[in-house]
Legacy VTK file of the C-alpha trace (Angstrom):
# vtk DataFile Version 3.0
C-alpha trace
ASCII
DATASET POLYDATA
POINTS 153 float
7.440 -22.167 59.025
8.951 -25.266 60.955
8.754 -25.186 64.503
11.867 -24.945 66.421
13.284 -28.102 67.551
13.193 -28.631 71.381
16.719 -30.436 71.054
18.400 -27.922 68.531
21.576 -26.304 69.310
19.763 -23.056 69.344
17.527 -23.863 72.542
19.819 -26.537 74.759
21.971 -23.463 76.058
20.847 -20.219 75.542
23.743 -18.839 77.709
26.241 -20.661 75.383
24.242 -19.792 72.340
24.849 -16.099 72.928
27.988 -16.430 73.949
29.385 -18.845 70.999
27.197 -15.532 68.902
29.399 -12.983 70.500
32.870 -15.079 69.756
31.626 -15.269 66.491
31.001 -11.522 66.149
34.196 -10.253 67.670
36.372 -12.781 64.774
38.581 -10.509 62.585
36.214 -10.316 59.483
38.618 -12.479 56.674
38.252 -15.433 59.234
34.889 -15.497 58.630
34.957 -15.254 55.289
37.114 -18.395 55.487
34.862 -19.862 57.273
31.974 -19.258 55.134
34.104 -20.205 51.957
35.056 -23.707 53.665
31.205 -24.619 53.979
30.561 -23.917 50.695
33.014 -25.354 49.328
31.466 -28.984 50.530
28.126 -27.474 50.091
27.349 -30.204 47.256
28.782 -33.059 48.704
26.958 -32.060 52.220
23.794 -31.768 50.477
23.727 -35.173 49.119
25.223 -36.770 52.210
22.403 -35.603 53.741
19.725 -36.474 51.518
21.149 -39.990 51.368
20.317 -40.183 54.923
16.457 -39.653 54.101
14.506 -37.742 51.316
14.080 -34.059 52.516
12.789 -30.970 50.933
14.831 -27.872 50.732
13.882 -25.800 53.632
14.956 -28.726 55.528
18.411 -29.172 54.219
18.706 -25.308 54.942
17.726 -25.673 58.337
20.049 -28.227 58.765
23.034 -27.017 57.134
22.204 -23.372 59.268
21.587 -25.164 62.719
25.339 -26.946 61.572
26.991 -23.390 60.702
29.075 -21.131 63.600
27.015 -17.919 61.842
23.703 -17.316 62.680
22.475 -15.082 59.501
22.918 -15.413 55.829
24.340 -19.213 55.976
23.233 -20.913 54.334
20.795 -19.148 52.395
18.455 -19.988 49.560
20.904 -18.753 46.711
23.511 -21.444 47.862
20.686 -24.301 48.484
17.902 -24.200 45.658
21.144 -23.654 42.878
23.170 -26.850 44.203
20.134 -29.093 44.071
19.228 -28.295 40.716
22.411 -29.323 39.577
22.930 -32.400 41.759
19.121 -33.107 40.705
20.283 -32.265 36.787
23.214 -34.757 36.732
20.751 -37.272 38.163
22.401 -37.992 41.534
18.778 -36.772 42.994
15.320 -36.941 41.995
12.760 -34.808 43.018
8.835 -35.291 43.386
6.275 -32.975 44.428
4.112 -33.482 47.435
1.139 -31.689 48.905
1.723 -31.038 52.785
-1.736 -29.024 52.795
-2.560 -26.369 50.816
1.146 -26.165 50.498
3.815 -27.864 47.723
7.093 -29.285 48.826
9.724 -30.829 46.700
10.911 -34.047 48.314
14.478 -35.092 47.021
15.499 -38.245 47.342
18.947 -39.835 46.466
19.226 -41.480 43.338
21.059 -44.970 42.140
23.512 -42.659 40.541
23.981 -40.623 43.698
24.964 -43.428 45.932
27.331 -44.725 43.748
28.420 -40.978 43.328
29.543 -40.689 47.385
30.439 -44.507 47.451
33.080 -43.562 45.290
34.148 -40.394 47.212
34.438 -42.536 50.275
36.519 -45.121 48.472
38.845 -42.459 47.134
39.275 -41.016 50.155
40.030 -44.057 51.620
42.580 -45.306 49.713
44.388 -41.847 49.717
44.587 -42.981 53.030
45.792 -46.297 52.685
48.033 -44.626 50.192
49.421 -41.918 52.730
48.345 -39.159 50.472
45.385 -37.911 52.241
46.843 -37.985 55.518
47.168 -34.141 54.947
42.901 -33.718 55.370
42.540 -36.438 57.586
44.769 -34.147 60.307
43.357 -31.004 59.188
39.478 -32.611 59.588
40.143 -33.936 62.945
42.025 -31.033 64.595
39.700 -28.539 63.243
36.344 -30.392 64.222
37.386 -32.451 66.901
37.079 -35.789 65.326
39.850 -37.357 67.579
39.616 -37.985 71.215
42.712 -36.705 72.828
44.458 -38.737 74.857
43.356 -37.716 78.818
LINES 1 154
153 0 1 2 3 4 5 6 7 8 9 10 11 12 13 14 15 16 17 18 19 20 21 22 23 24 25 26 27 28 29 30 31 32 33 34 35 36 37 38 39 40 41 42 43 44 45 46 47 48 49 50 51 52 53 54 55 56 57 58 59 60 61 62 63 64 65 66 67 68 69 70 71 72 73 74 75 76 77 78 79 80 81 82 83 84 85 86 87 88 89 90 91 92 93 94 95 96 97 98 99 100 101 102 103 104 105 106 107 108 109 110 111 112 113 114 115 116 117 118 119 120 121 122 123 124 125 126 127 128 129 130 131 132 133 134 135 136 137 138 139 140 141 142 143 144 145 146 147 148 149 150 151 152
């Protein structure tokens, strides 16, 4: 079991942890659902953005993906994680190798060749939706909903 990060969202604020858990618990249950069906629907593009960042075994990406999500159980769990990188892994945008980490065996994955060129293309569609007006759409929706854009003071 990994030890919980000292600087994880989870122990900066307890105060504001429970409270953010209580807003979360009082939401009329179809908005969660949304919510839930919005992360997994960029569950496999998420996953590989994050392993291109550094190789990381599954447990980690979990963690990370969990730490990242407004719900504190079941999200994301190991049916959604272990699934998505056998099929990113399968189409060759990841590789995975074994390692021992004591008596224990964890299966690194690292970003393949494939893989990078696989989001480098993502990027550049995206960005020339943009530059294209098309996009503009997602762009608004991404920054209002997750604060991307400073607002004016």
């Amino acid at each position: 079991m990994q030890e919980e990060d000292s600087n994880s969202p989870n122990t900066l604020n307890p105060d504001k942890n429970d409270e953010f858990e209580h807003d979360v618990k009082k939401m009329p249950r179809h908005e969660r659902k949304m919510i839930r069906g919005f992360m997994r629907g960029f569950g496999k593009i998420i996953i590989l953005w994050l392993i291109s960042k550094k190789p990381q075994h599954g447990y980690e990406i979990m963690t990370q993906l969990h730490e990242a999500s407004p719900f504190s159980k079941k999200m994301p769990s190991t049916s959604m994680i272990y699934p998505v990188l056998h099929k990113l892994e399968k189409k060759g945008l990841i590789n995975g190798t074994w390692e021992h980490h004591g008596k224990r065996k964890l299966k690194y994955y690292e970003i393949t060749p494939e893989g990078k060129e696989s989001l480098d293309r993502i990027r550049k569609l995206i960005s020339q939706g943009q530059e294209l007006g098309k996009t503009n759409l997602y762009q608004d929706f991404m920054e209002d909903m997750f604060s991307l854009k400073q607002s004016p003071d």
